[in-house]
TITI-541775 format. One record per residue (C-alpha): residue number from 1; x, y, z. Coordinates in pm, whole numbers, plus 50000, padded with zeros to 5 digits. Layout:
% TITI-541775
NODE  num      x      y      z
NODE  NUM      X      Y      Z
...
//
This chain:
% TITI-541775
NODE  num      x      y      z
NODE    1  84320  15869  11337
NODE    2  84216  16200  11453
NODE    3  84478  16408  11402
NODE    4  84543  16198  11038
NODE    5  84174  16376  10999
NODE    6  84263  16728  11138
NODE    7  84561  16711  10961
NODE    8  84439  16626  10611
NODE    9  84157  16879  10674
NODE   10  84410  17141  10746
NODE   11  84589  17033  10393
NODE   12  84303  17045  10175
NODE   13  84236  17416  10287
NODE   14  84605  17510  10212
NODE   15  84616  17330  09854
NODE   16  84275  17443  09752
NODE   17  84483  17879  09806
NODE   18  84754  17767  09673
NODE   19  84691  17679  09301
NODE   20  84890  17887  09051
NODE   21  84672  18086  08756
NODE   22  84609  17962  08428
NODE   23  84481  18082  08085
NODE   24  84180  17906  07989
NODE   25  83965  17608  08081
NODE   26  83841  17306  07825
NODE   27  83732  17065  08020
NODE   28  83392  16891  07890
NODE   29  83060  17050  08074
NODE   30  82990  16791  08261
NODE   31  83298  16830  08450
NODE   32  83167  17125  08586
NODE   33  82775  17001  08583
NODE   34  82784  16581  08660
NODE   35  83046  16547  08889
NODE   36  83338  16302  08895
NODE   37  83109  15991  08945
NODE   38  82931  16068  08570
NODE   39  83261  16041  08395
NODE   40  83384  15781  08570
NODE   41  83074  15523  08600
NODE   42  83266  15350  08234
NODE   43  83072  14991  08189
NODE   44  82817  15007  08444
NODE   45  82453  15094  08358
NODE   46  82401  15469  08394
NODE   47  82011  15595  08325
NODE   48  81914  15955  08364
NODE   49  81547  16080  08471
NODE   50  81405  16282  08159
NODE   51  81246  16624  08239
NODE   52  80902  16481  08154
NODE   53  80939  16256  08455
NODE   54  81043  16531  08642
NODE   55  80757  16798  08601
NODE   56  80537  16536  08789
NODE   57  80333  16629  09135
NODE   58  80555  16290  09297
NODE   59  80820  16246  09560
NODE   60  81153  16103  09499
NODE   61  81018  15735  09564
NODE   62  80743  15758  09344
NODE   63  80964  15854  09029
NODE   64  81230  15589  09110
NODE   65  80947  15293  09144
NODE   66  80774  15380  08840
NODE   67  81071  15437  08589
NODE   68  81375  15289  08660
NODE   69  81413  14946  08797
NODE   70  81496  15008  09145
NODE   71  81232  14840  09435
NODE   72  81075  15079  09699
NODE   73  81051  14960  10069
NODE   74  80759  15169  10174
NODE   75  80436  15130  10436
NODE   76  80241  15410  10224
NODE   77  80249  15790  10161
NODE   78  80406  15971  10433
NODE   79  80563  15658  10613
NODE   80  80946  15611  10527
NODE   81  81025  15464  10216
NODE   82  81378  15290  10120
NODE   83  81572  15210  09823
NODE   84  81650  14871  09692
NODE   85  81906  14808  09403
NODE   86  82018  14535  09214
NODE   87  81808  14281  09452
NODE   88  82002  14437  09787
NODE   89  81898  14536  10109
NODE   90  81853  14941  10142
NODE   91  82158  15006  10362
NODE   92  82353  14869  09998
NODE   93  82287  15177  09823
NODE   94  82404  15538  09866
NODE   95  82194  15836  09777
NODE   96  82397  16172  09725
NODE   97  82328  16544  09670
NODE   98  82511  16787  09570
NODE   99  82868  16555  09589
NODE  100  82726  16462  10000
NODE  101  82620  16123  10093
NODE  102  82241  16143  10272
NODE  103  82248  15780  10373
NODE  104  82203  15814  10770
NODE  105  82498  15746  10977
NODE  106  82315  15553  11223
NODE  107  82056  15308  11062
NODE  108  82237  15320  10683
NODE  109  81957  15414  10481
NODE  110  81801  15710  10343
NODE  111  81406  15819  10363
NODE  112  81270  15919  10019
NODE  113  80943  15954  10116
NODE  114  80927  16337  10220
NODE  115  81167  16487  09899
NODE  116  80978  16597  09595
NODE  117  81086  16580  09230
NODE  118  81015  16946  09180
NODE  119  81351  17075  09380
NODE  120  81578  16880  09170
NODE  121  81687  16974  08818
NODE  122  81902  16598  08769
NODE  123  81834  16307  08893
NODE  124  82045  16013  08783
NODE  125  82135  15682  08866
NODE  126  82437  15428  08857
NODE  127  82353  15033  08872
NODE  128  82592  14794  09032
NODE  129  82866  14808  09264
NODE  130  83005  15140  09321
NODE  131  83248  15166  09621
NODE  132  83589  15259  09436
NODE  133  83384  15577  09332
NODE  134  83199  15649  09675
NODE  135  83278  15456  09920
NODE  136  83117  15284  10188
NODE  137  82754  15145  10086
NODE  138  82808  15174  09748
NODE  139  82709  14776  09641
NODE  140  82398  14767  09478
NODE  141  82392  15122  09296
NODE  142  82438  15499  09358
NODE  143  82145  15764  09302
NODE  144  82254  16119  09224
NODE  145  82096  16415  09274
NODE  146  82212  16815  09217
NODE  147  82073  17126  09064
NODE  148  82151  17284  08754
NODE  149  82405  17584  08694
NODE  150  82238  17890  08539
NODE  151  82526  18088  08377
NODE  152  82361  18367  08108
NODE  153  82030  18245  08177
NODE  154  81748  18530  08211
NODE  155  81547  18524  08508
NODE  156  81244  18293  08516
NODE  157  80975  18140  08785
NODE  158  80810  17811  08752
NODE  159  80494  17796  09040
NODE  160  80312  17492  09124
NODE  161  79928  17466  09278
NODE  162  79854  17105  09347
NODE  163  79580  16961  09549
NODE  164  79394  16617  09516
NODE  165  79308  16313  09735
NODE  166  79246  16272  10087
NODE  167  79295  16631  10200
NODE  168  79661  16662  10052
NODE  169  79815  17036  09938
NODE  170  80125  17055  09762
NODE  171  80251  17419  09655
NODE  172  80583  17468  09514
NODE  173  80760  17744  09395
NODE  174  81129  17751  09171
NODE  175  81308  18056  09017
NODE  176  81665  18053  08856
NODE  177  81868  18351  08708
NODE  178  82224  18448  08536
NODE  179  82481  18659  08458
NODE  180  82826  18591  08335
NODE  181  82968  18597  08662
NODE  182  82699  18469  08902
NODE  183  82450  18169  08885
NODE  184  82137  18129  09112
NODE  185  81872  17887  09169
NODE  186  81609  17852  09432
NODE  187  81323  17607  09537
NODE  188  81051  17556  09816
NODE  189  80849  17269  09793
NODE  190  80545  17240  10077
NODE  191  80345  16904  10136
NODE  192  80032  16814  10372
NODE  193  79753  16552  10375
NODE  194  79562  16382  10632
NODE  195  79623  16095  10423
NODE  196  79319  15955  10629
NODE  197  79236  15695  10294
NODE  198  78966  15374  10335
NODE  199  79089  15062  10300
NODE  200  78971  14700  10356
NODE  201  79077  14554  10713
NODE  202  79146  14167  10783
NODE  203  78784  14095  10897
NODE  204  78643  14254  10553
NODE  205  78558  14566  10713
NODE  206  78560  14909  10552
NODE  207  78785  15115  10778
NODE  208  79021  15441  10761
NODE  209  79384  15480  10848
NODE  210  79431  15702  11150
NODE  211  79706  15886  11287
NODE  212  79872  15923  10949
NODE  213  79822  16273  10861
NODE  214  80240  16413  10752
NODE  215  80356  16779  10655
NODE  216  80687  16809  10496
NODE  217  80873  17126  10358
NODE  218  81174  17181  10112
NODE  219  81447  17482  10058
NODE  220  81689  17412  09787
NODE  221  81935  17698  09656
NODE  222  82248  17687  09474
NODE  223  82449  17981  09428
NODE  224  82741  18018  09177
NODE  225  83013  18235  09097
NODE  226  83284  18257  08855
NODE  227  83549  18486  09057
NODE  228  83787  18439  08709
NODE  229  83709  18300  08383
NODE  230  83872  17974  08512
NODE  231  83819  17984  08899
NODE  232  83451  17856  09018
NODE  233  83266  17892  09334
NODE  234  82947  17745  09431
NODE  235  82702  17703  09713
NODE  236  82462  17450  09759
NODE  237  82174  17452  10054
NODE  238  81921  17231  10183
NODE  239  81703  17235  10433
NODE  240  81444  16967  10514
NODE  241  81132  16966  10755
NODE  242  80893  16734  10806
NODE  243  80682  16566  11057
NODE  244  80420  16255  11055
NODE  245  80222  16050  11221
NODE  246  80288  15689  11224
NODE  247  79983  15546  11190
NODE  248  79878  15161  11314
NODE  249  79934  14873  11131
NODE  250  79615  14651  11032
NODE  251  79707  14403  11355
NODE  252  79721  14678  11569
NODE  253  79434  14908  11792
NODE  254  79578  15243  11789
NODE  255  79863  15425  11735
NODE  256  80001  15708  11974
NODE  257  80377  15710  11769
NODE  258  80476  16054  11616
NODE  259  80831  16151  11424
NODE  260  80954  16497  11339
NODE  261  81244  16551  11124
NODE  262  81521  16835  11024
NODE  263  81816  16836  10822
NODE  264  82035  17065  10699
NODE  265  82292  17038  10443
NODE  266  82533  17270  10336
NODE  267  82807  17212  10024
NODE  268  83078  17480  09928
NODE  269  83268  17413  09606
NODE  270  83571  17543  09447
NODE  271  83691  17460  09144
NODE  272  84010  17558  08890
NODE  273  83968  17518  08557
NODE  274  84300  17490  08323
NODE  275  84356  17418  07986
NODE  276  84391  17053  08017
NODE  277  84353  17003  08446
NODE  278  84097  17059  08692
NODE  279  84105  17119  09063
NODE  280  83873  17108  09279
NODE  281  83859  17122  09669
NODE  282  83541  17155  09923
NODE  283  83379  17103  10251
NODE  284  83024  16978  10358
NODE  285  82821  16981  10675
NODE  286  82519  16810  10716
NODE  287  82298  16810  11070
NODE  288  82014  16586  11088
NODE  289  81772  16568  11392
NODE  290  81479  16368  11484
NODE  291  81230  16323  11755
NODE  292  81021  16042  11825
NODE  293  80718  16038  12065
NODE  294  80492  15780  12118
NODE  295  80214  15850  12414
NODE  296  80150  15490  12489
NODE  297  80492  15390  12582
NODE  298  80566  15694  12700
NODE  299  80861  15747  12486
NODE  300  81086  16053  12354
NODE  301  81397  16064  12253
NODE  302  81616  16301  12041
NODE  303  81846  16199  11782
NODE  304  82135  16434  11691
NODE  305  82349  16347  11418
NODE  306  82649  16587  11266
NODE  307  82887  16501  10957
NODE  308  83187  16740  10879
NODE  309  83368  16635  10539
NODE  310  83595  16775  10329
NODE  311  83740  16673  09930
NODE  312  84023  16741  09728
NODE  313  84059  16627  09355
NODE  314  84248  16674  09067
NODE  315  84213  16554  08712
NODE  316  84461  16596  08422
NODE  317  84440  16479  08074
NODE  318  84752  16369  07969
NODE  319  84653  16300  07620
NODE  320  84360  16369  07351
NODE  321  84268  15939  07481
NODE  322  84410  15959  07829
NODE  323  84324  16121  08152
NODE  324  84359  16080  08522
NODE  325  84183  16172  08837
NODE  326  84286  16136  09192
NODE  327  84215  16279  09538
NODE  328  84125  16251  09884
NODE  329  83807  16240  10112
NODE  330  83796  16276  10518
NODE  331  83471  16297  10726
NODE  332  83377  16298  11094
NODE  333  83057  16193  11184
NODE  334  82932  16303  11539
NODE  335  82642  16094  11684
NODE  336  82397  16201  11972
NODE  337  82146  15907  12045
NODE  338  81970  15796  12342
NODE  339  82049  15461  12335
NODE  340  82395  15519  12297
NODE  341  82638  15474  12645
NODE  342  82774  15842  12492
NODE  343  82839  16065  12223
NODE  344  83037  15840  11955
NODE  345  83286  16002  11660
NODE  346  83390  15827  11375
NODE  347  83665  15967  11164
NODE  348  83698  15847  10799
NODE  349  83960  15900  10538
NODE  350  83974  15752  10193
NODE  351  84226  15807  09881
NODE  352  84128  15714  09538
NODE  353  84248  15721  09163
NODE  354  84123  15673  08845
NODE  355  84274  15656  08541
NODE  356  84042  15681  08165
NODE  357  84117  15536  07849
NODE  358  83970  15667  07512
NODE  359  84034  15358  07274
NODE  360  83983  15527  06923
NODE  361  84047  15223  06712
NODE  362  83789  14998  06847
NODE  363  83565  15250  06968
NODE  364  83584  15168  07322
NODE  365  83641  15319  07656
NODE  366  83749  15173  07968
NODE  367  83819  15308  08325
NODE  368  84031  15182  08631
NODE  369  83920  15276  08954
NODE  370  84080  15262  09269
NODE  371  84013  15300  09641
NODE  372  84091  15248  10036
NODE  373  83914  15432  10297
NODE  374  84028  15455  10669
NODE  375  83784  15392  10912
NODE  376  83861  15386  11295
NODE  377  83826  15037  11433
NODE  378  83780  14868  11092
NODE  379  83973  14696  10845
NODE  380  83818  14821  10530
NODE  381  83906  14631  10205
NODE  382  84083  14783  09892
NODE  383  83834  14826  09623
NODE  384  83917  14856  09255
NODE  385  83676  14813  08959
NODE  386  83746  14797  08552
NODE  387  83495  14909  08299
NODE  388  83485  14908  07964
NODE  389  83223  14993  07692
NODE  390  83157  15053  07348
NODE  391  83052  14950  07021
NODE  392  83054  14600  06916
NODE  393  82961  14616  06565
NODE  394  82737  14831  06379
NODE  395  82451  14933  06614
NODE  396  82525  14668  06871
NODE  397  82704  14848  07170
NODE  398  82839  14658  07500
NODE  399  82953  14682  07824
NODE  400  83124  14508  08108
NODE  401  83247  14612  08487
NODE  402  83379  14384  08748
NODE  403  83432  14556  09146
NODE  404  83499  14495  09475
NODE  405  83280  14766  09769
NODE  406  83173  14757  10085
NODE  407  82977  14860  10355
NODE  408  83088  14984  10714
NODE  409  82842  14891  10975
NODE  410  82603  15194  11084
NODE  411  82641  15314  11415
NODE  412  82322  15191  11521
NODE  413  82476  14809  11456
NODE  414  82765  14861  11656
NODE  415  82620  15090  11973
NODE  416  82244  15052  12020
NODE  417  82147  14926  12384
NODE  418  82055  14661  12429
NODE  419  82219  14470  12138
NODE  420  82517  14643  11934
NODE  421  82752  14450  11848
NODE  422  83114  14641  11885
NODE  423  83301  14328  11722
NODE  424  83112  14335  11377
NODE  425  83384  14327  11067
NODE  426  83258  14584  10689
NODE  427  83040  14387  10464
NODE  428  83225  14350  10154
NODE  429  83089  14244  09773
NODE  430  83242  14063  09445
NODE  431  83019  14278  09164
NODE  432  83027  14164  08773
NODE  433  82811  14296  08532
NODE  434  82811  14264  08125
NODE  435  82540  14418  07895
NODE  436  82469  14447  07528
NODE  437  82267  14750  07362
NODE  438  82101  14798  06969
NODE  439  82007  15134  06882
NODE  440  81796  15151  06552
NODE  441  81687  15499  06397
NODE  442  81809  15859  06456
NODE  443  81669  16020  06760
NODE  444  81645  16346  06580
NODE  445  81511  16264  06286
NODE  446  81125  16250  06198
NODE  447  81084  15848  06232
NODE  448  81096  15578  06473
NODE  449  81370  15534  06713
NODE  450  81430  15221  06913
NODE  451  81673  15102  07188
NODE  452  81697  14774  07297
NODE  453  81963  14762  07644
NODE  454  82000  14377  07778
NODE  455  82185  14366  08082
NODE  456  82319  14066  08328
NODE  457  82476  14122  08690
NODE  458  82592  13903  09001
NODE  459  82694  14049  09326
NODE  460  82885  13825  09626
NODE  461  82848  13975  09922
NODE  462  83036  13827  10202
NODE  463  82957  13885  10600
NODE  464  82594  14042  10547
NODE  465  82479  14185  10847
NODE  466  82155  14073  10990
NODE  467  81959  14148  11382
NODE  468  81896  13804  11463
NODE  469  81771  13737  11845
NODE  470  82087  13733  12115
NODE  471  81797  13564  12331
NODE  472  81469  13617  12447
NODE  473  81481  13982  12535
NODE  474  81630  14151  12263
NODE  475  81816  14116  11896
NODE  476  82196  14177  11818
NODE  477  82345  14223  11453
NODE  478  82579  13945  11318
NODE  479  82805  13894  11006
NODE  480  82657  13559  10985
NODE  481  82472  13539  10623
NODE  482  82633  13545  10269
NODE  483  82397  13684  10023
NODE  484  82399  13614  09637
NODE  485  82232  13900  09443
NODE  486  82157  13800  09041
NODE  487  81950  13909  08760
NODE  488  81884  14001  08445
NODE  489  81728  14312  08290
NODE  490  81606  14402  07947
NODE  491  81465  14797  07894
NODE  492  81316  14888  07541
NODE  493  81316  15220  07429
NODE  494  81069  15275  07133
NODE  495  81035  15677  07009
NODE  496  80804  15809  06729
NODE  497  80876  16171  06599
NODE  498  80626  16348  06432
NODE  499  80603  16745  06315
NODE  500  80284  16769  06486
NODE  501  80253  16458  06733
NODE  502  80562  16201  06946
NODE  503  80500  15913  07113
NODE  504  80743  15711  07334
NODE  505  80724  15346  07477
NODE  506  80963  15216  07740
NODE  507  80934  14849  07883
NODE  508  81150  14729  08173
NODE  509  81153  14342  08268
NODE  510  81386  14255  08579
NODE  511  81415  13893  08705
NODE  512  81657  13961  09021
NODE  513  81700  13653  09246
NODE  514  81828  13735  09587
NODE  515  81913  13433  09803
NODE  516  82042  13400  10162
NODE  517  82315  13114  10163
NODE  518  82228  13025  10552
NODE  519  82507  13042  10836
NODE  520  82567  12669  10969
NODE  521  82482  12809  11309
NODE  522  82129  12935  11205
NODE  523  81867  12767  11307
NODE  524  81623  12959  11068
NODE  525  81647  12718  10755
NODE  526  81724  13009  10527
NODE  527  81959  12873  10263
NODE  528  81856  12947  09903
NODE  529  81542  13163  10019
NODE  530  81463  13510  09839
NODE  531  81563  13782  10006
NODE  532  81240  13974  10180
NODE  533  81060  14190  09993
NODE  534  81240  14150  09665
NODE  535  81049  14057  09397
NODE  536  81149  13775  09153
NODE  537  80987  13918  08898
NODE  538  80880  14271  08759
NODE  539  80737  14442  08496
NODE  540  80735  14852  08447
NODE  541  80574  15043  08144
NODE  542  80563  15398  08083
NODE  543  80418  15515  07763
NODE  544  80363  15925  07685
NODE  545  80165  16085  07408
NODE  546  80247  16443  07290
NODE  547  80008  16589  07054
NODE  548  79997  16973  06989
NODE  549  79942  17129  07336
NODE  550  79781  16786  07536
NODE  551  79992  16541  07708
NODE  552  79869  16213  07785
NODE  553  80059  15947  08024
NODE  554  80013  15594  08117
NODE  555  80245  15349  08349
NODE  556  80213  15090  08543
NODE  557  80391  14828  08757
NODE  558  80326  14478  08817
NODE  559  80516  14278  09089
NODE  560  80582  13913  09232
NODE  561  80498  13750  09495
NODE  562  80697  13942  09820
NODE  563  80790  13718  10111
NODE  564  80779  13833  10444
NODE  565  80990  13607  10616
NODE  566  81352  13501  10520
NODE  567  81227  13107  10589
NODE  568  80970  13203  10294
NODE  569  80713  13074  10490
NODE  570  80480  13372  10397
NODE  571  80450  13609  10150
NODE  572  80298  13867  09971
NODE  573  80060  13817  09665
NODE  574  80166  13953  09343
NODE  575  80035  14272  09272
NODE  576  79977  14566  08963
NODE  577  79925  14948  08950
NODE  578  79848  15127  08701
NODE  579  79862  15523  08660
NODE  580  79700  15770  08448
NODE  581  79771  16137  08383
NODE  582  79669  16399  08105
NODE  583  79708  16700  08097
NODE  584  79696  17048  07858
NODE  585  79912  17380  07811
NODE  586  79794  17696  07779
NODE  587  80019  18043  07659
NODE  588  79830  18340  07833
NODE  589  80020  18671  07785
NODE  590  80368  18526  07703
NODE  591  80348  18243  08014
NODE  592  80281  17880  07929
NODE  593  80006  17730  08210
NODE  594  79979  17337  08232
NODE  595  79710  17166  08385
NODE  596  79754  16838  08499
NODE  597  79602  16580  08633
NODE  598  79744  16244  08788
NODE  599  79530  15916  08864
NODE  600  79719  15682  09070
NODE  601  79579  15348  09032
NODE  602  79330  15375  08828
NODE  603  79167  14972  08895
NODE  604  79128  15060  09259
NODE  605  79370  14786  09333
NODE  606  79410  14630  09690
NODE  607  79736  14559  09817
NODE  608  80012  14559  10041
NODE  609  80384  14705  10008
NODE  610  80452  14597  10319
NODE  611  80304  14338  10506
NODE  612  79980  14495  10768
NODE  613  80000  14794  10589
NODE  614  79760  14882  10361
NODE  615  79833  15123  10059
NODE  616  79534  15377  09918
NODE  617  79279  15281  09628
NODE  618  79247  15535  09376
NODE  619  79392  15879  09448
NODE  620  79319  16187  09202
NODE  621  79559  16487  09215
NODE  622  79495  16796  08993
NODE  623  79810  17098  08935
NODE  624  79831  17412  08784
NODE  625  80145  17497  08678
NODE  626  80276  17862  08572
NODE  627  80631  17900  08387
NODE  628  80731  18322  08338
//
């Protein structure tokens, strides 16, 4: 497997020299802008984060619980928080920048909690299974991020001053210039607080979180280049700091714990742009460390985790309806942790195809998808998926997509000590999803526009991997559950246009149950039970007024009943937040200044996210911003 790896490597350097010149390139934008998985995500519900959203003082997690329907794992601000899709478990959804998975290679999941909104420019996200476009993880959705190319774009600074609640400081700083030839964008994002809130303990006492003050800083840049009028360049960076205290839960005295992290990720991109073909080829390397102290077990250990990867695609349009895209993927993933015997490598190789249909006389488009990835010491499964949407009649659009994915176990399952289990087989998923849509009104016009998207899904998922106790020492993972993920979701869109004012409405119901079928072996009764932490039920608004130069914004969330345990035996009550922000612009000497400020939960709400954990009352947070 590891020379198939070196060798592939060696071939995707030699192909991506070796294309011959063209005249001039065609391709749609987004080719160059979206990525593959935008054009290629036919049938499955695809929902973009507008730019209001993203102007908010927020981290990643934030955003995604408050305006898509995706579920947040998280103990409060600063403490890790995890994303949950389509009613699965957070290792079931992938989470990509800039083309690079950031789902860790050793637990499965990926930490939202320290990335802010600001360093982005697109954030978008793809419900429902997703492994023929991916890969590995891809079952309950994929969330895309990237930055923005700034071609013939004049040079201009957006600077942040935020500060609110509980001692917390966020500055941020982004700039982004262009010529013909070159493209740039850069962004630093800082974060502190003591985040030492009051809350009320389980004897009715007023008390105050300790040991939970976190610091986290963000460098994004992007650098372009267009070497020929049809032969791109780019570089993306990232690098990530952060570290936090961990502070007790409400059952415990004190807490000693402690956790820095670092990551660095670097992308380089090259593209070739023909009349009616693109090529593109790249590599990625991503280095993640973390450190984890805790005084009153005397622990610290290091965690060292490398990822090499490299891509090669091509895409052709055979026909003004017909196009293809194919290519290959290979990644080594080098893992340094302390409760590992030794150093372990995994080597991964995957091939995949695609072929789009444009269906002019109905209206319709559909995709096939197909991949198989190679991963040393598994048997991964084939995965295809079909998708198909359109319009139905008149304003009434649908939508259908039926896949296969899966999920390789994280090296954590198969090599922690005690407990890894060597012998455990991919988690793999039947995914089927059908949806209907009614658009009424023009969205440019000066009137009322509505959207009303219905959507239905079911996911299979076959050998789910849970720790359950090996015996009364320690836990080991086992492919013992099956897990049946449903649900229904209904999102309306309402939009009034006005010369002078706009308004916009959106309402998201989700019913999603999630239900353990129960091994016959387990002795845990856990057949038919919710899956933990997954609500049944939920209920998101979001409504914005714009009038003149004042901007006023309400949203809130209300949740189900959350259980704790997979037996059901205990839960958490339902709960609602509700948010508040208004804000005003100002032009001073040719600059626009906004000031902004954000109420989170405005009822002073009590409540848990996850269970001994309290979350903060009412938090204020005030910003200046300054665009030049």
């Amino acid at each position: 497997m590891n020379r198939l790896l070196c060798l592939c490597l060696i071939l995707i350097t030699v192909l991506s020299k070796a294309q011959q010149n063209d005249t001039v390139y065609s391709l749609p934008q987004i080719e160059v802008v979206g990525g593959r998985i935008a054009a290629l995500t036919t049938g499955s519900y695809f929902q973009t984060i507008d730019t209001i959203a993203l102007q908010q003082s927020a981290t990643l997690a934030d955003i995604l619980a408050s305006h898509t329907t995706a579920v947040i794992r998280s103990s409060g601000p600063g403490s890790s928080a995890l994303l949950s899709t389509r009613g699965m478990q957070s290792t079931q959804s992938v989470v990509s920048w800039e083309g690079i998975a950031l789902n860790s290679p050793t637990h499965g999941s990926t930490d939202l909690s320290m990335m802010p909104v600001f360093v982005f420019d697109n954030i978008s996200m793809q419900y429902g299974g997703g492994s023929a476009l991916t890969g590995s993880g891809a079952m309950g959705g994929n969330l895309l991020l990237s930055a923005s190319d700034n071609y013939n774009q004049p040079l201009r600074f957006r600077v942040k001053l935020a500060a609110g609640s509980f001692s917390n400081y966020a500055p941020s700083l982004k700039m982004a210039s262009g010529s013909d030839k070159l493209s740039y964008s850069f962004a630093i994002a800082a974060n502190r607080s003591q985040n030492n809130f009051g809350y009320t303990d389980l004897s009715g006492k007023k008390a105050f979180l300790r040991n939970a003050g976190y610091k986290s800083l963000n460098v994004v840049q992007k650098v372009g280049w267009k070497i020929k009028p049809h032969h791109l360049l780019s570089l993306s960076g990232w690098w990530q700091a952060s570290n936090r205290d961990i502070p007790p839960s409400m059952v415990m005295f004190q807490s000693t714990q402690h956790q820095d992290d670092k990551a660095l990720r670097l992308a380089l991109q090259y593209k070739w742009l023909g009349v009616k073909s693109l090529f593109s080829s790249g590599i990625a390397f991503t280095h993640e460390y973390m450190r984890y102290t805790d005084e009153l077990s005397q622990t610290d250990a290091v965690y060292n985790n490398n990822t090499c990867s490299s891509n090669i695609g091509y895409k052709n349009e055979l026909s003004a309806s017909t196009s293809i895209d194919a290519g290959i993927n290979a990644k080594l993933i080098i893992a340094d942790v302390p409760y590992y015997e030794s150093v372990k490598k995994q080597p991964e190789l995957a091939t995949y195809f695609s072929l789009i249909q444009k269906i002019p006389g109905i209206g319709w488009n559909a995709a096939i998808n197909l991949r198989h990835e190679f991963v040393e010491g598994y048997k991964v499964p084939f995965c295809p998926s079909f998708g198909a949407e359109g319009r139905i009649k008149g304003k009434l659009g649908g939508r259908i997509n039926l896949s296969r994915n899966f999920r390789v176990p994280a090296l954590n399952d198969r090599y922690w000590q005690p407990g890894g289990n060597p012998d455990l087989i991919p988690e793999s998923s039947y995914n089927a999803e059908a949806g209907i849509s009614i658009k009424i009104g023009d969205s440019s016009a000066d009137k009322i526009w509505e959207e009303l998207v219905i959507q239905a899904y079911s996911a299979w998922v076959d050998d789910l991997i849970l720790w359950v106790p090996a015996n009364a020492s320690f836990w080991s993972p086992q492919n013992i559950e099956k897990l049946w993920s449903r649900g229904v979701e209904v999102i309306s869109l309402m939009k009034l246009q006005k010369s002078k004012y706009s308004s916009t409405l959106t309402l998201q119901y989700i019913w999603s149950p999630s239900t353990l079928s129960g091994h016959a072996d387990n002795a845990d009764k856990i057949s038919g039970k919710q899956l933990i932490y997954i609500p049944l039920h939920t209920v998101k608004g979001d409504f914005r007024l714009r009038a003149g130069r004042y901007l006023f914004l309400l949203n809130g969330v209300v949740e189900s009943r959350r259980y704790t345990r997979k037996d059901n035996g205990e839960w958490l009550p339902a709960h609602g937040i509700l948010n508040l922000s208004a804000g005003r612009d100002f032009i001073l000497h040719g600059s626009k200044l906004t000031f902004r400020l954000d109420i989170t939960n405005i009822l002073n709400s009590s409540y848990q996210s996850v269970q001994f954990y309290p979350a903060p009352g009412i938090t204020f947070l005030g910003s200046l911003t300054a665009e030049i």
